[in-house]
C-alpha positions as CSV (number, residue, x, y, z in Angstrom):
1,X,10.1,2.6,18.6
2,X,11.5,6.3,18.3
3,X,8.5,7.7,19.3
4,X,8.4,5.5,22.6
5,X,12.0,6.4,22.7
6,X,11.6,9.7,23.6
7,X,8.8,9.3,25.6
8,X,10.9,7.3,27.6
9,X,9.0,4.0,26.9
10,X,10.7,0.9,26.7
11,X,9.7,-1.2,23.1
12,X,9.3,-4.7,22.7
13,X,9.4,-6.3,18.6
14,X,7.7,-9.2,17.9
15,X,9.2,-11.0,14.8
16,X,8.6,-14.7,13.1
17,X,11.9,-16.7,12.4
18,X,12.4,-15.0,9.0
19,X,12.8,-11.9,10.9
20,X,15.3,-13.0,13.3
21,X,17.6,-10.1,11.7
22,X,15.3,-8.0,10.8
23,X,15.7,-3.6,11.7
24,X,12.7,-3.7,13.6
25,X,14.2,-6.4,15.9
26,X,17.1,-4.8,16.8
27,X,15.8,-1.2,16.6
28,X,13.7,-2.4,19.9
29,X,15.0,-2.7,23.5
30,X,13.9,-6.1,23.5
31,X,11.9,-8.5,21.0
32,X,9.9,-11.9,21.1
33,X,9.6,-14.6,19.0
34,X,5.9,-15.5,17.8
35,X,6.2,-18.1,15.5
36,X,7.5,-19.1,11.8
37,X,7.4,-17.5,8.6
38,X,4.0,-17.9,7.3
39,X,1.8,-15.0,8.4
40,X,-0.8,-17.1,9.6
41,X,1.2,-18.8,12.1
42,X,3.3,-15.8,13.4
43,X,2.1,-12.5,12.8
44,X,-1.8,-12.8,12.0
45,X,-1.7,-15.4,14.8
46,X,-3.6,-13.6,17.6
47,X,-2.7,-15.7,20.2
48,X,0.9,-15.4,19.6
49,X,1.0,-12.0,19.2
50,X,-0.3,-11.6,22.9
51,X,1.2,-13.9,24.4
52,X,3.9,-12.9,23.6
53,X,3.2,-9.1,25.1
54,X,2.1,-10.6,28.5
55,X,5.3,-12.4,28.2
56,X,7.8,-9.5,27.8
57,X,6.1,-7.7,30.7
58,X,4.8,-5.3,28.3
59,X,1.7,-2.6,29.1
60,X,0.3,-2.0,26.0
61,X,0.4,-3.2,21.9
62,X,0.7,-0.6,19.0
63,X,-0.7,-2.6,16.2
64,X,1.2,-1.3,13.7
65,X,-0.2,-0.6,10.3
66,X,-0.4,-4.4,8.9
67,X,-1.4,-7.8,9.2
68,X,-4.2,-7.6,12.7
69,X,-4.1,-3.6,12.8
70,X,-7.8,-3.1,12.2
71,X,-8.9,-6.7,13.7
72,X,-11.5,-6.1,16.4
73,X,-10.9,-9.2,17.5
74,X,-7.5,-8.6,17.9
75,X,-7.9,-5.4,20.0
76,X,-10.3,-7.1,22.4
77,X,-8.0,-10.0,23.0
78,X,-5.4,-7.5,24.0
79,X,-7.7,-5.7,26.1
80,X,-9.1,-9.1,27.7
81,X,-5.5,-9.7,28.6
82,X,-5.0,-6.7,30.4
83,X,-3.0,-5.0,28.2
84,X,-3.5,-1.6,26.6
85,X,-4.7,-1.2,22.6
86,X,-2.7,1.6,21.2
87,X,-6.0,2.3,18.7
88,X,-9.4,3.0,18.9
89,X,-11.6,1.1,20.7
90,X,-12.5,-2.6,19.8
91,X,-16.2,-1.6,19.3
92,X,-15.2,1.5,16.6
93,X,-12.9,-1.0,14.8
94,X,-15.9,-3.9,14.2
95,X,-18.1,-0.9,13.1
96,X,-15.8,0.9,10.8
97,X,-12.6,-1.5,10.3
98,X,-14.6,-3.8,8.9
99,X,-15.6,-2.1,5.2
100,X,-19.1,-3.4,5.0
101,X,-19.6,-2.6,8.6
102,X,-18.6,0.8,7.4
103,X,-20.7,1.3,4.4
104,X,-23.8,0.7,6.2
105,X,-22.7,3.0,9.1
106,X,-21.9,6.0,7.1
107,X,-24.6,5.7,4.6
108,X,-27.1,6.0,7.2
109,X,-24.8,9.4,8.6
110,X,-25.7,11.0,5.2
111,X,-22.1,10.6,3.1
112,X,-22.1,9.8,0.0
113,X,-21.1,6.0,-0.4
114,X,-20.0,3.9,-3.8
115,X,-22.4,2.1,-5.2
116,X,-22.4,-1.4,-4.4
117,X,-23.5,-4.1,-1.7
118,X,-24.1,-3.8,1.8
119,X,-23.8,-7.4,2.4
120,X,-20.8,-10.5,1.8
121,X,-20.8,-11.7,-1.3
122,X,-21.5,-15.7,-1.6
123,X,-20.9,-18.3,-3.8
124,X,-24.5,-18.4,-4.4
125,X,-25.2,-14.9,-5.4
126,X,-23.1,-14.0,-8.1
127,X,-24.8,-12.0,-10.1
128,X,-23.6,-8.4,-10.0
129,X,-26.3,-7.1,-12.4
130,X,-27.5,-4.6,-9.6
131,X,-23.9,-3.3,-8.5
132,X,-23.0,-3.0,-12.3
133,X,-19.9,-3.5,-14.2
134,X,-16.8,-3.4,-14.0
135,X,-17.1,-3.9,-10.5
136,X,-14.5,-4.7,-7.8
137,X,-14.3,-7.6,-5.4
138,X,-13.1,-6.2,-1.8
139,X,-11.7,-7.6,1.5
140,X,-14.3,-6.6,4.0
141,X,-11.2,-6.8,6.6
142,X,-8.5,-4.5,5.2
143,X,-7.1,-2.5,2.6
144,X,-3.9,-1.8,0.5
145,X,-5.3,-3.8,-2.7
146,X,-4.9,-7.1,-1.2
147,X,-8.2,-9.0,-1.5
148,X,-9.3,-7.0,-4.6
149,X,-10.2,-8.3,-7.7
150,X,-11.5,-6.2,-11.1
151,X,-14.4,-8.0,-12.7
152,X,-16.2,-7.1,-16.3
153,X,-18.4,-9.4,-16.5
154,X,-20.7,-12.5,-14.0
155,X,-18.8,-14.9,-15.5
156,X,-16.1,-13.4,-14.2
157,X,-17.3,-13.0,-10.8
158,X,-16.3,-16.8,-9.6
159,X,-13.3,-17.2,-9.9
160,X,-12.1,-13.6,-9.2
161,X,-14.1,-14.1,-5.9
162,X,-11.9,-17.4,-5.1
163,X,-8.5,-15.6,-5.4
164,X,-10.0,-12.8,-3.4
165,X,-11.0,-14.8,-0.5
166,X,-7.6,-16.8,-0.6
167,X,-5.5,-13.0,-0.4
168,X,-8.0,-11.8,2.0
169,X,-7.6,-14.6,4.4
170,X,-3.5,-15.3,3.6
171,X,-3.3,-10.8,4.6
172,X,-5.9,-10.3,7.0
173,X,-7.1,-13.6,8.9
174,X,-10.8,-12.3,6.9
175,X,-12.5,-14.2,3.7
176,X,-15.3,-11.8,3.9
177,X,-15.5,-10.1,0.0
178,X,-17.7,-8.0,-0.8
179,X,-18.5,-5.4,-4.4
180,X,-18.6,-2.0,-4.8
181,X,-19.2,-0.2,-8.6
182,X,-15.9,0.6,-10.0
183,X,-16.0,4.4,-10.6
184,X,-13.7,5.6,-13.3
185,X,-11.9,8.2,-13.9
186,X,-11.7,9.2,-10.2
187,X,-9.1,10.4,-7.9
188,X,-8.3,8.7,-4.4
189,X,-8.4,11.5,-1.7
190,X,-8.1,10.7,2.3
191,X,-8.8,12.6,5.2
192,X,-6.4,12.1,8.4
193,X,-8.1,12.1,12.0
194,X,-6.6,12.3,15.2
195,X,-9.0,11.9,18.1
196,X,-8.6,12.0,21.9
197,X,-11.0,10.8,24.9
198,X,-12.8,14.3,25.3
199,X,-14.4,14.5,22.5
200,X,-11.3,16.3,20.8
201,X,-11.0,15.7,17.0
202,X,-8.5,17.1,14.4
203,X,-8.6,17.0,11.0
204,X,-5.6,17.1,9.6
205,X,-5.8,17.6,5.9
206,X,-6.0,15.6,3.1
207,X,-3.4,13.0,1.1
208,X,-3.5,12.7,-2.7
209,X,-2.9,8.9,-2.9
210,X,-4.1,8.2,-7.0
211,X,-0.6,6.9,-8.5
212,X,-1.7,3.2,-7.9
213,X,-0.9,-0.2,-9.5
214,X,-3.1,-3.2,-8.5
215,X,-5.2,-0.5,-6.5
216,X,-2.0,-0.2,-4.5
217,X,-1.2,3.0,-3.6
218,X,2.5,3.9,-5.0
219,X,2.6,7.9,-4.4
220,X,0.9,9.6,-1.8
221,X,1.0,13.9,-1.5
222,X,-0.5,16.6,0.7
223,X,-2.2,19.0,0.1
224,X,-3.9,17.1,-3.3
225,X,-3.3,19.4,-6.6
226,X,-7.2,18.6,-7.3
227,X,-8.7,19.5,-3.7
228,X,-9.9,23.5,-3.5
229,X,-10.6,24.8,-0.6
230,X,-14.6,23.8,-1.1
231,X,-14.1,20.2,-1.9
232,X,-11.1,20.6,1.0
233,X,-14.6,21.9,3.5
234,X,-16.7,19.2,2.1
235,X,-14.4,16.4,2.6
236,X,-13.3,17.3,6.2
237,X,-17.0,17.2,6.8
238,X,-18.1,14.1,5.5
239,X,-14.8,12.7,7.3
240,X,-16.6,14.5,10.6
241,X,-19.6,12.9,9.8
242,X,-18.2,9.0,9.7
243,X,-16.1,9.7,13.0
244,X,-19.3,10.9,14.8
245,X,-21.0,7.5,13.9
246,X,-18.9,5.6,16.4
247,X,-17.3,6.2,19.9
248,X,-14.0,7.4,18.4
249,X,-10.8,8.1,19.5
250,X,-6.9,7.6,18.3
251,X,-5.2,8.0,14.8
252,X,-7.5,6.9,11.1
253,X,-8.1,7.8,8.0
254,X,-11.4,8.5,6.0
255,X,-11.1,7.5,2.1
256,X,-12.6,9.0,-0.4
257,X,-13.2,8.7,-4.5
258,X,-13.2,12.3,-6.0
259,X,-14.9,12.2,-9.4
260,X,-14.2,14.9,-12.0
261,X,-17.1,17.5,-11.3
262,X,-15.3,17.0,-7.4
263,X,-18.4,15.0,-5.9
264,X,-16.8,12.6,-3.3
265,X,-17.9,9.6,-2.6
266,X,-16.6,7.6,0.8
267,X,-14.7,4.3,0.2
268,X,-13.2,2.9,3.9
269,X,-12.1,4.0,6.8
270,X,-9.1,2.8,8.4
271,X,-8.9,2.5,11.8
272,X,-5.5,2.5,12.1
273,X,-2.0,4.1,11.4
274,X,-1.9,4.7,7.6
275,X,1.7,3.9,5.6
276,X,1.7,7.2,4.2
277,X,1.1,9.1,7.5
278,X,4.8,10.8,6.9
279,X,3.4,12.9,5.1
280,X,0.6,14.7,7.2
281,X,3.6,14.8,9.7
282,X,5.9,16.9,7.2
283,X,2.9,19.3,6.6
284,X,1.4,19.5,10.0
285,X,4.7,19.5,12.0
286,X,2.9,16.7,14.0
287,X,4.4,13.4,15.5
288,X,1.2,11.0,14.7
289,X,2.6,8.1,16.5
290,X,3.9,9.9,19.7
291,X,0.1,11.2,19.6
292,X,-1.5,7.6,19.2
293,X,0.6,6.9,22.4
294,X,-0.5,10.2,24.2
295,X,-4.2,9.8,23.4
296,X,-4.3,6.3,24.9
297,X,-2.3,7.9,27.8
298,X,-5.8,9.6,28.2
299,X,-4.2,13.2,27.1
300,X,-6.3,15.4,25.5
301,X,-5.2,17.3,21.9
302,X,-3.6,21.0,22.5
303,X,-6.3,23.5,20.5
304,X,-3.7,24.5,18.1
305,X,-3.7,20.9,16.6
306,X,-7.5,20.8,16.8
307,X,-7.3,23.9,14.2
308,X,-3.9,22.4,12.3
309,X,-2.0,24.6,10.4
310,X,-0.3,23.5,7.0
311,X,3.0,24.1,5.6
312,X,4.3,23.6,2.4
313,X,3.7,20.1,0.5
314,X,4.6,17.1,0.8
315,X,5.1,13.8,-1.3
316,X,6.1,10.1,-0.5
317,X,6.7,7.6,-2.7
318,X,7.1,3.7,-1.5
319,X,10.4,2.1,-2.5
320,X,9.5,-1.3,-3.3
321,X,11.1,-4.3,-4.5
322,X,9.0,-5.3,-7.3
323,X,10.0,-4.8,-11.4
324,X,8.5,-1.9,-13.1
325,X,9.1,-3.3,-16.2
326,X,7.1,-6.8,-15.6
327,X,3.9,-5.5,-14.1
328,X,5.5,-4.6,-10.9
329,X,6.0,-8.0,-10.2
330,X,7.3,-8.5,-6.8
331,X,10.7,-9.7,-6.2
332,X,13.0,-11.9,-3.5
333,X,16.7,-11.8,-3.7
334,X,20.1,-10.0,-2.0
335,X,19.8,-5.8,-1.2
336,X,23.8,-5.4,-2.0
337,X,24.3,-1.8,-2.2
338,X,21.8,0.6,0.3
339,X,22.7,4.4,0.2
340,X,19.6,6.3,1.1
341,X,19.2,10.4,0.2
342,X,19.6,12.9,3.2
343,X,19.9,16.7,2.9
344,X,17.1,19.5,3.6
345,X,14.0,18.1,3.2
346,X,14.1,14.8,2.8
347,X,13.0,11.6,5.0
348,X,13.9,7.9,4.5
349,X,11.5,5.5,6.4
350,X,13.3,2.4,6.0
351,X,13.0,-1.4,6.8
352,X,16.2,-2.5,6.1
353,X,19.8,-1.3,6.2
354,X,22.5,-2.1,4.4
355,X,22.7,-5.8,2.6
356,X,20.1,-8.1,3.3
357,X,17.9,-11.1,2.1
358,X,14.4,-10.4,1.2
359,X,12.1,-13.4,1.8
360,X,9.0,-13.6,-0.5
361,X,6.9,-14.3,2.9
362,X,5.8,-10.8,3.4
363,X,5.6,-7.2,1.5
364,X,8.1,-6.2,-0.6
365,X,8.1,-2.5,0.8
366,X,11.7,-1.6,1.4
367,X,11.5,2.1,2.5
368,X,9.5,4.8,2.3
369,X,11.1,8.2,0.4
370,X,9.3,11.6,1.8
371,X,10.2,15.5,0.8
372,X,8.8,18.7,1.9
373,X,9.4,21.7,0.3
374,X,7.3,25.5,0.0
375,X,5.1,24.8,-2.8
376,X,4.3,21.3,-5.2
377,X,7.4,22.5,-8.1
378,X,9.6,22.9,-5.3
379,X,8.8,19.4,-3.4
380,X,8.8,17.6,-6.8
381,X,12.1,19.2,-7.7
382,X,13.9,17.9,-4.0
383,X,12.2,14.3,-4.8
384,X,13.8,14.3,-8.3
385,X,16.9,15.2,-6.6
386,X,16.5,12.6,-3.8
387,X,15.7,9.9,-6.4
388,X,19.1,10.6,-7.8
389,X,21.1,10.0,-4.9
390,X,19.5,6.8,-3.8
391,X,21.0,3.7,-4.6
392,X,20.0,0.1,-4.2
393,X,21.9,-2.5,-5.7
394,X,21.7,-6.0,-6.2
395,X,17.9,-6.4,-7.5
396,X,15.2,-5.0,-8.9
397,X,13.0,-2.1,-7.7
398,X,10.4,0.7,-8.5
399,X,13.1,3.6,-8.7
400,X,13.0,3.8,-12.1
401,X,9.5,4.0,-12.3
402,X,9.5,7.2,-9.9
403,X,12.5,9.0,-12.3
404,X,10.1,8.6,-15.1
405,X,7.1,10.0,-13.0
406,X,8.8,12.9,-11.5
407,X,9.4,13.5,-15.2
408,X,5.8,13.1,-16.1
409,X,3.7,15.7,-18.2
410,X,0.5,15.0,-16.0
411,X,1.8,14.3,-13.1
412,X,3.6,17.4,-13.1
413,X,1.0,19.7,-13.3
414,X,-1.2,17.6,-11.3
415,X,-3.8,16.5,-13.7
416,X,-3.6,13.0,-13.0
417,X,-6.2,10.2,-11.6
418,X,-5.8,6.6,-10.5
419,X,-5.2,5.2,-14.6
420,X,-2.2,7.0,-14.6
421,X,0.0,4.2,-14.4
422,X,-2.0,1.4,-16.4
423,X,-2.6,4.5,-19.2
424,X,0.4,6.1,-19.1
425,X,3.2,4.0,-17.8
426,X,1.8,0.7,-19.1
427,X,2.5,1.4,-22.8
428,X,5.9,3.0,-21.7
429,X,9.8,1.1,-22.4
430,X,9.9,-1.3,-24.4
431,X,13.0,-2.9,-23.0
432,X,13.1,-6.2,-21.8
433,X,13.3,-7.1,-18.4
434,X,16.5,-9.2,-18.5
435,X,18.1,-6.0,-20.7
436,X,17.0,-3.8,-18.0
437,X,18.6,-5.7,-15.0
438,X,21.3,-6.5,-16.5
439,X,22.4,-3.0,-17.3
440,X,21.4,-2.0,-14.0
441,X,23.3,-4.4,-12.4
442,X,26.3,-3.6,-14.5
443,X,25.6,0.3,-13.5
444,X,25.3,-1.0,-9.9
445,X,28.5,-3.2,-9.6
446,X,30.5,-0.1,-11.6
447,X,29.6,2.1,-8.8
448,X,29.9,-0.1,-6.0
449,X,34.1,-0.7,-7.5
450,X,34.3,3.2,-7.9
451,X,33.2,3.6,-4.0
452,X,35.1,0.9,-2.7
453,X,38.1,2.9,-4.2
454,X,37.0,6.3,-2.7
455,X,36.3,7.7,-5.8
456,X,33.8,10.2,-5.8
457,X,30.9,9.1,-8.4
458,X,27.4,11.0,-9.1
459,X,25.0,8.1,-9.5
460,X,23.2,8.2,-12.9
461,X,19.5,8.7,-12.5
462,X,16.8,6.1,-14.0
463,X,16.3,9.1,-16.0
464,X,19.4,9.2,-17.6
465,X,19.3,5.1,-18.6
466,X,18.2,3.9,-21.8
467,X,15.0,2.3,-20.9
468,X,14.2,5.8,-19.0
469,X,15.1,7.6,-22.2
470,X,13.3,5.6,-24.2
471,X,9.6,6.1,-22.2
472,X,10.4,9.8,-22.5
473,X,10.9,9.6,-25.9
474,X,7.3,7.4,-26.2
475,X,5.6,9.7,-24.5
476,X,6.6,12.8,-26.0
477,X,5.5,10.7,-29.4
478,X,2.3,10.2,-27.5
């Protein structure tokens, strides 16, 4: 909406009923109702969605980065109805959106793929024997972790596959599952295209996104502390290599597993806006979405972004509600207290403002924290510094967590992969939960009383609690 903003473009939300309030709603010029809470019914609802657009008036539908953003479907809908799709082109989404689609298209362009099917799984054909274990059970129709399921073991392989489907269809609108090898210890590396109608295409980098939980990505950072400039060539080439495979065009990212003698193996493509795509912007200087818009304009990509130049580096971490402490459970409740960090290099992406209800409908992603400094130390030192000014009262989030992390031996010095957090943070405090929120909430509701006063009050870090001392003092044990 900022970037159609000042292009001069007038924006249109679309929200369900439990968005009725929401910042997205009345960031827009104007918004549209498309139905109730559940997903299905509102925002994966296809119909709804356009009808809506034909009913504002509008030209043209930016998918966002969720829910129907890489449904082919979707896009042709939207182009049936005479609208505009702000993405690629419905026929590069059903052969690269959809991951199977994917694998059997780049595997025939000569990248290196994971090992695994090339087909759905069924309830007939269980056995993983060939794939080999542990394998992972993925949602043929998206990304983000949801739809995936570990497995050790064919036993194991039923019922994970049930709870798959039943994500994959309650996030995407897709059932399809299918089973890759689960390669271990890797690192997840991505490659961010931009594309344009003549044939122009830019390679902008790469993003380290390996702090996971639930093969959720937590931490995202460009350039990646494990990528040299060979692996750096290799991997813009392979990324090269899957775009060339399809008519392609607009904004999407190439993923990649980097294994420990740096031999990278392609996982998805996404066909769409990524979450993390703040932080090519901070190092390229670029305006992705402004671009997405431009592209589908029919513009064609200046030749100094076609040869990007990178500054600096970048790191994002994704505020979420969810407890730390309890397997990042996710959590619903009342955001009392909002204060976000500002100062030189620093970026809040946020969702909210100020106090609001969180419904358990949707993803509990609150805001998105970026920094850019010269050089990794210097970007790692700005986000411990931004972690300390933010505050969010009122429940539980992931804060903590990222206090510990910035404080991290490994992650550091950048000798990390994806088991960081199940390895390193999973044996961490020992607190309980209820200990930990209550003191938090005391800390919160101390602070809050100080401010309403106007006294001026430094906001202890997560570092400086007891549960945060504690896990320093485990790990320095360790």
């Amino acid at each position: 909406m900022r970037a159609c903003r000042e292009l001069g473009i007038e924006s249109v939300a679309v929200y369900s009923d439990a968005d009725r309030q929401a910042l997205h709603v009345r960031a827009a010029d104007r918004a549209e109702r498309i139905g109730p809470a559940p997903a299905r019914e509102s925002y994966l609802s296809v119909s709804a969605v356009v009808e809506a657009a034909l009913r504002s008036g509008a030209d043209a539908v930016h998918p966002g980065y969720g829910f129907l953003s890489e449904n082919a479907a979707f896009a042709t809908a939207v182009v049936d109805a005479g609208l505009i799709f702000v993405g690629p082109p419905p026929a590069t989404l059903a052969a690269l959106g959809d991951k199977l689609a994917a694998r059997r298209s780049v595997a025939g362009a000569g990248v290196p793929i994971v090992p695994g099917l090339m087909v759905p799984l069924t309830d007939e054909e269980l056995d993983l024997d060939e794939v080999g274990f542990p394998a992972l059970l993925k949602a043929a129709a998206g990304g983000g972790g949801r739809g995936m399921r570990r497995v050790d073991s064919s036993a194991e392989v039923g019922p994970a596959l049930a709870i798959a489907r039943q994500e994959a269809m309650a996030a995407f609108g897709d059932a399809t599952i299918y089973a890759e090898r689960l390669l271990a210890p890797t690192r997840h590396v991505e490659v961010q295209l931009l594309g344009d109608r003549h044939g122009g295409l830019a390679a902008l980098g790469e993003r380290d996104c390996s702090v996971q939980r639930r093969h959720q990505k937590l931490v995202e950072e460009s350039p990646s502390p494990a990528v040299t400039p060979e692996i750096r060539a290799a991997l813009i080439d392979s990324a090269r290599r899957v775009a060339a495979t399809v008519e392609f065009q607009n904004a999407a990212t190439v993923e990649f597993l980097l294994d420990a003698q740096g031999n990278h193996y392609f996982l998805e493509m996404n066909t769409r806006l990524q979450v993390e795509h703040g932080v090519t912007e901070l190092v390229t200087g670029l305006d992705l979405v402004t671009w997405q818009i431009r592209i589908t304009a029919g513009q064609r990509l200046p030749d100094a972004y076609l040869d990007a130049a990178f500054s600096g580096h970048a790191i994002e971490v994704r505020v979420y509600a969810e407890d730390p402490y309890d397997g990042f459970r996710p959590v619903a409740g009342r955001v009392t207290t909002w204060q976000m960090p500002s100062g030189p290099g620093v970026r809040v992406d946020a969702g909210i403002e100020g106090a609001t209800d969180l419904r358990t409908e949707y993803d509990p992603l609150l805001a998105k924290l970026l920094v850019h400094a010269a050089d990794r130390p210097a970007a790692i030192a700005r986000l411990r510094r931004a972690l300390d000014e933010t505050l969010i009262g009122g429940l539980q989030t992931d804060l903590g967590f990222y206090r510990w992390l910035v404080d991290e031996p490994a992650f550091s010095i950048g000798d990390y992969d994806t088991g960081l957090v199940a390895e390193r943070w999973g044996s961490g405090p020992t607190i309980t939960p209820e200990e930990m929120r209550a003191a938090a909430s005391a800390a919160a509701d101390a602070r809050a009383s100080a401010s309403a006063r106007g006294i001026a009050t430094r906001q202890p870090t997560a570092g400086e609690s007891p549960w945060a001392r504690q896990a320093r003092r485990e790990a320095t044990e360790r």
